[in-house]
C-alpha positions in Angstrom: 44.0 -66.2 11.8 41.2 -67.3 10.2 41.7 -70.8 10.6 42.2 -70.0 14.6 38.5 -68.1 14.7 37.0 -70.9 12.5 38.3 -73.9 15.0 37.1 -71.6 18.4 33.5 -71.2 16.9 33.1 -74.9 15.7 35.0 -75.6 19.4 31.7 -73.4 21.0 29.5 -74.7 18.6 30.3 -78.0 19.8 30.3 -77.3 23.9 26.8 -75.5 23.3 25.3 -78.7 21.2 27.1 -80.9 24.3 25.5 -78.7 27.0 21.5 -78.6 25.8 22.2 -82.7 25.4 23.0 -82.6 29.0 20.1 -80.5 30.0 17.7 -82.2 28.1 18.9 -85.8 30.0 18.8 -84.0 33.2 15.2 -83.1 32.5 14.6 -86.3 31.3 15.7 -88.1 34.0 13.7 -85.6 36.4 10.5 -86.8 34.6 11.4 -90.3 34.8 12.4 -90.1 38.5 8.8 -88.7 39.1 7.2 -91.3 37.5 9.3 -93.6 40.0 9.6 -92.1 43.3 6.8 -91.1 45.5 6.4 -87.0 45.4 7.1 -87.0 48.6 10.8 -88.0 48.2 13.2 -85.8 49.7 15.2 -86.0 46.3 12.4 -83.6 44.9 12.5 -81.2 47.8 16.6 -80.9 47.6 15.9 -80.5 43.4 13.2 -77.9 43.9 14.8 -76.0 46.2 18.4 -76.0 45.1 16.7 -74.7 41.6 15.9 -72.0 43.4 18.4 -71.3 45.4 20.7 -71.5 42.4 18.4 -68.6 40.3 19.3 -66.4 43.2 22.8 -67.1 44.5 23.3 -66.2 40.1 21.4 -62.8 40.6 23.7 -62.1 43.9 26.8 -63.0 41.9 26.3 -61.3 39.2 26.5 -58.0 41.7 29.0 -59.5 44.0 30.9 -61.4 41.9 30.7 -59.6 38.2 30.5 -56.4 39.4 31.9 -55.8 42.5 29.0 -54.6 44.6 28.7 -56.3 47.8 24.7 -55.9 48.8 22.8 -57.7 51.1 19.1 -57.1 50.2 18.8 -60.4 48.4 16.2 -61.5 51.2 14.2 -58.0 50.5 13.9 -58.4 47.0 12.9 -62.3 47.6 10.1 -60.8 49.7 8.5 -58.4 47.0 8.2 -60.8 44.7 6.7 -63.7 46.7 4.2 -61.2 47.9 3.8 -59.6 44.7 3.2 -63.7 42.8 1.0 -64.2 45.7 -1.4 -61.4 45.5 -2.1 -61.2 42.6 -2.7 -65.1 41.9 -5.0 -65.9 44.8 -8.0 -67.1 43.4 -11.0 -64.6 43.8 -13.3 -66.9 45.7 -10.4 -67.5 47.5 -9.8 -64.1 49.1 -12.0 -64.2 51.5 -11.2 -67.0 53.3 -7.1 -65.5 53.2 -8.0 -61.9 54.0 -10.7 -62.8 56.5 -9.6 -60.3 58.7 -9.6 -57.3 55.9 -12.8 -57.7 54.6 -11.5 -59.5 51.6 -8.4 -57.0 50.7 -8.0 -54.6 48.1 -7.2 -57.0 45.2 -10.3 -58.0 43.4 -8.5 -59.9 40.4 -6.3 -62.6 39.2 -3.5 -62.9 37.0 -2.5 -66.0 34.7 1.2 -67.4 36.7 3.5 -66.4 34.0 2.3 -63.1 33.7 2.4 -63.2 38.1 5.7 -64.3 38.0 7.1 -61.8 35.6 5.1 -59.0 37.1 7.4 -60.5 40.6 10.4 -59.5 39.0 9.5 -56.2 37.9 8.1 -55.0 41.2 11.7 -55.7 42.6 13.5 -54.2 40.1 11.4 -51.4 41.2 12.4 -51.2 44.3 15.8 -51.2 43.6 15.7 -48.7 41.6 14.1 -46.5 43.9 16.9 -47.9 46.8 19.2 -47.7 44.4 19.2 -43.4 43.9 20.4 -42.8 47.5 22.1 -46.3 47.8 24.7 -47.0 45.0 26.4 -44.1 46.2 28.1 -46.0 48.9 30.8 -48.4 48.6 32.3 -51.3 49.9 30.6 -52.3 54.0 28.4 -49.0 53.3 26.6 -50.6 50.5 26.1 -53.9 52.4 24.9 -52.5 55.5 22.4 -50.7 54.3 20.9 -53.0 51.4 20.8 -55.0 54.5 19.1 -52.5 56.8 16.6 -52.2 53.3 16.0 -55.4 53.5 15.0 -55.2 57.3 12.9 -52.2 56.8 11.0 -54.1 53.7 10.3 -57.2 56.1 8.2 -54.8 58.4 6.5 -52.4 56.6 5.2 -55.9 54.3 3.5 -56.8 58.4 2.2 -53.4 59.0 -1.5 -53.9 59.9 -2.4 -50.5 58.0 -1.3 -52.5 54.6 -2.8 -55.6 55.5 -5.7 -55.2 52.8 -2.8 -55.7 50.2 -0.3 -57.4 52.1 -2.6 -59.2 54.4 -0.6 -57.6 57.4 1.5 -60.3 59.3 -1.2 -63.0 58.4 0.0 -66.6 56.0 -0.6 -65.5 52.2 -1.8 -69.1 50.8 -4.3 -70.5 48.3 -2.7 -69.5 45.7 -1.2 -71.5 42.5 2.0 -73.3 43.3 4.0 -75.7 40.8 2.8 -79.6 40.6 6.5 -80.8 39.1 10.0 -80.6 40.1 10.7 -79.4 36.3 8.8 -76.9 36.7 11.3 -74.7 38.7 14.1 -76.3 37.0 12.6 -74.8 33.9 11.6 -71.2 34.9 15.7 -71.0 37.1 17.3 -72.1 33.7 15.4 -69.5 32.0 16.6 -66.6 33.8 20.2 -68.4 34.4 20.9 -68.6 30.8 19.4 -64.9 30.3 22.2 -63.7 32.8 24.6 -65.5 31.4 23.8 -63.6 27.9 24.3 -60.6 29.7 27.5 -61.1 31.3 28.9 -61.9 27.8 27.2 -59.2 26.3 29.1 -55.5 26.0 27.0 -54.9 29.8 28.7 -57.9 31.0 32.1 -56.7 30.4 31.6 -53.5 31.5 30.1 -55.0 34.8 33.5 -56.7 34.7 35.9 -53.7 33.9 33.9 -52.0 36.9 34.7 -54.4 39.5 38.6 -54.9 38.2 39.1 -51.1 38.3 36.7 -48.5 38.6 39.1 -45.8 37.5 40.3 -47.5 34.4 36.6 -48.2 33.2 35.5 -44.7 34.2 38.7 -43.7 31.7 38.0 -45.6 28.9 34.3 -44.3 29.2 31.8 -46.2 31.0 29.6 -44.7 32.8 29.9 -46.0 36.2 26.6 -45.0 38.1 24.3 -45.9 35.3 26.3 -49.8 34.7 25.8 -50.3 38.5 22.6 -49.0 38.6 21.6 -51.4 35.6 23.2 -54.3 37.5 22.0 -53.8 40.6 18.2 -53.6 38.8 18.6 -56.7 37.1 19.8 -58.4 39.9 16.7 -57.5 41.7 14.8 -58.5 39.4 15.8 -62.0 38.9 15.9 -62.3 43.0 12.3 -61.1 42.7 11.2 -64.1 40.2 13.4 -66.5 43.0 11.0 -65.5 45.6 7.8 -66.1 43.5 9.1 -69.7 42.6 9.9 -69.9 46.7 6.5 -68.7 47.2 4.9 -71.5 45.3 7.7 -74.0 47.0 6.5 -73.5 50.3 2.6 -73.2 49.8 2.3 -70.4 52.1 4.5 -67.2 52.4 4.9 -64.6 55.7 7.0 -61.9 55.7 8.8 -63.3 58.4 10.3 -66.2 56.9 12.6 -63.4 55.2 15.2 -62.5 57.7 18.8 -61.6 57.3 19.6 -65.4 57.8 18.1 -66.2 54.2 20.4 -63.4 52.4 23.8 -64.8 55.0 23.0 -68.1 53.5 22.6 -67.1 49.9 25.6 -65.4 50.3 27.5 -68.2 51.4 26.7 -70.1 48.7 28.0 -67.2 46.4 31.2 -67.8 48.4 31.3 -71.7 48.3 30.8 -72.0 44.4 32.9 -69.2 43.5 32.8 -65.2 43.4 32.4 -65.0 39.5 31.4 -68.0 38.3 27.8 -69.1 37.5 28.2 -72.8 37.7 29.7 -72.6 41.1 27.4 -71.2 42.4 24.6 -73.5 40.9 26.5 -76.2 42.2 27.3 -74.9 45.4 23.4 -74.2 46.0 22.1 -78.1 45.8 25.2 -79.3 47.5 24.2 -76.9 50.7 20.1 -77.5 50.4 21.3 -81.2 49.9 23.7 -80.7 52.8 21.5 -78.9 55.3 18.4 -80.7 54.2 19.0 -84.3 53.4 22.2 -85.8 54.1 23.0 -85.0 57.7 19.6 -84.9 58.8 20.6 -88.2 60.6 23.1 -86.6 62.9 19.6 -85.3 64.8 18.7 -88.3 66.0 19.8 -89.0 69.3 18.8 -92.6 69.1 21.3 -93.9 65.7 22.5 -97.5 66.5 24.9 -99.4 64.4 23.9 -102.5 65.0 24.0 -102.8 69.0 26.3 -99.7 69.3 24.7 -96.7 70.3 26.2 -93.3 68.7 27.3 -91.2 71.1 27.0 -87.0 70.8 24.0 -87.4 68.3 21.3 -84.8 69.4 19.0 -82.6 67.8 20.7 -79.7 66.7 24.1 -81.5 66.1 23.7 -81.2 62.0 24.0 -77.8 62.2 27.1 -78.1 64.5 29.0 -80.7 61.8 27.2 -78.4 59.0 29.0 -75.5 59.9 32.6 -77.5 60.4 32.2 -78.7 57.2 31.5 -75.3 55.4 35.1 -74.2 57.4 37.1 -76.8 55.6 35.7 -75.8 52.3 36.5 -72.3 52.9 39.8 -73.2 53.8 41.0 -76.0 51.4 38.7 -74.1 48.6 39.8 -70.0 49.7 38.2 -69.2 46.3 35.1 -71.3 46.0 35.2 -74.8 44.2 35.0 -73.5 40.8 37.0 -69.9 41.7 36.1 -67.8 38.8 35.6 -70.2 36.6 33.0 -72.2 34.6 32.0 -75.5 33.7 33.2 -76.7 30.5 33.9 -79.8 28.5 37.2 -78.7 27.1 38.4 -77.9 31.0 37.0 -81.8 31.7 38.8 -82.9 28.9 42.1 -80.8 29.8 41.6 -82.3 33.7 41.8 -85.7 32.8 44.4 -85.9 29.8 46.4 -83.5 32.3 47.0 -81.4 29.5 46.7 -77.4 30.0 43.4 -75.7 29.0 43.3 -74.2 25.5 42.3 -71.2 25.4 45.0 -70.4 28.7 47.1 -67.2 28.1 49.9 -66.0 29.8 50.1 -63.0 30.9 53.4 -60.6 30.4 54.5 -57.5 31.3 53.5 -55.6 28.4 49.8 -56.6 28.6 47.8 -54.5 30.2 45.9 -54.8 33.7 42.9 -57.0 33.7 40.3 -53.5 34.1 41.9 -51.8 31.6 41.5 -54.6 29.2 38.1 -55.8 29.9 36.7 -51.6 30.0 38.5 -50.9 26.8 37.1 -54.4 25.2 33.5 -53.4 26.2 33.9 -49.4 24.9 34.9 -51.4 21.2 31.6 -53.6 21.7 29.6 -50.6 22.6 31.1 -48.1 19.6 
């Protein structure tokens, strides 16, 4: 026995030295690349963005996917902390030229980034747990419609003319700090991404779990199920909060606007793509659909594409989105449960793939094991005692 618990933790000790190797050649070859390529590349745009993209999709999954509460506020919680970063990071002599139409606004101060971008994620954490009272008492379609109708409600009040000294009413929010390098974003995402994957294999983590196998079992072997969704659905927020700061600083200039239901249907669907439940599908399923929707077919909008003397026919703009959306079907259908399902990334499932060998830490299950709630609730009530 001890020999088996000796040979797993060298095993993980092993995959974790493997995995910050990898990250520190993907940051190194970031660095390089920007020393190479004119920061205007496109490359950059799909990297910064998919970074993004990728924090969030992670803070929607770990509700959808890790504990079983389907919301649809994502876009909401974006929007408070963009506003939030920006506001409070727009230079003083700045504010007059950006609030030129309330004297100035209300703000009168400036805080250093990090403490901005933190200060992001804790005003949507606040939100949600003030939506969250009333809210988490629904289930299911409930819950989604009205995180959804939240987010909606957010989106105006945020271009009510009576808060535009804070919010600067429907007016751009700009002048403000935004990041210089692609590892920039890359650094701050894998920050929080590795922070959520802590919790998710912490004793919260498998009671977010036991909740979304069976919420009976976990409520039987003790957890309390209000205050573990509550906790999730803050934490979430918050981390969707930080996501809209670094969006902020992406796009130079933030509206309420830009924050409709379309941004949360596409987060979503990148949930979906990568996998309900896992983490790396979903980071991977977030630059493959920024790289997708913003880079590779871009192409298929130009009406004039020749090969050589041959004209191609169909080709308009507008057409991307057509062969986009075709494309997205055949992953969903080939792929019902996301390319990675619920799993994750790992070297000894590359190793397994390829030497066709079963993974080794598989079990089977039997008969006399029992259901996958009822073990996950009672393993995070041990944890917890």
């Amino acid at each position: 026995m001890n020999t088996l618990t000796n040979t797993l933790t060298a095993s993980k000790k092993k995959n974790l030295i493997i995995g910050f190797i990898l990250l520190a050649l993907l940051f190194g070859v970031i660095a390089i690349l920007e020393q190479i390529l004119p920061r205007t590349s496109m490359l950059f745009t799909v990297l910064k963005k998919g970074a993004i993209y990728a924090l969030v999709a992670v803070s929607m999954n770990l509700l959808n996917g890790f504990t079983g509460l389907f919301s649809l506020g994502q876009a909401g919680f974006m929007l408070i902390g963009a506003y939030t970063y920006a506001i409070f990071t727009i230079p003083q002599d700045q504010r007059a030229a950006v609030y030129q139409y309330y004297d100035g606004g209300i703000i009168q101060f400036t805080l250093p980034l990090p403490v901005a971008i933190i200060l992001a994620g804790c005003a949507a954490a606040l939100f949600a747990f003030l939506i969250g009272l009333p809210v988490l008492k629904l289930k299911s379609d409930y819950l989604a419609i009205a995180t959804l109708g939240f987010a909606e409600i957010i989106r105006a009040i945020f271009q009510w003319d009576k808060l535009g000294a804070i919010t600067n009413g429907s007016n751009l929010l700009r002048k403000y700090p935004v990041f210089k390098s692609t590892l920039f974003p890359f650094a701050v995402a894998g920050i929080c991404i590795a922070l959520i994957l802590l919790l998710i294999n912490s004793t919260y983590g498998r009671a977010f779990k036991a909740i979304r196998d069976d919420e009976v079992a976990a409520e039987a072997m003790g957890i309390n199920l209000a205050h573990h969704k509550r906790l999730a659905f803050i934490i979430s927020s918050f981390f969707a909060g930080i996501s809209g700061a670094l969006l902020a600083m992406f796009q130079t200039t933030i509206q309420a606007s830009q924050f409709k239901s379309a941004m949360t249907y596409e987060i979503l669907l990148i949930v979906v793509i990568g996998g309900i439940g896992s983490v790396t599908g979903s980071c991977i399923s977030s630059f493959l659909f920024i790289a997708c929707s913003e880079w590779w077919l871009r192409f298929l909008d130009n009406a004039n594409l020749f090969i050589g003397n041959f004209h191609v026919p169909l080709l308009r703009p507008g057409f991307r989105k057509v062969v986009f959306s075709i494309v997205i079907m055949a992953i969903v259908l080939f792929y019902q449960k996301g390319i990675m399902g619920d799993k994750e990334f790992s070297i000894a499932r590359i190793k397994a793939f390829f030497l066709g060998l079963p993974s080794p830490f598989a079990k089977k299950k039997t008969a006399s094991q029992p259901t996958q709630g009822q073990d996950t609730a009672t393993q995070a009530v041990k944890e917890d005692k």
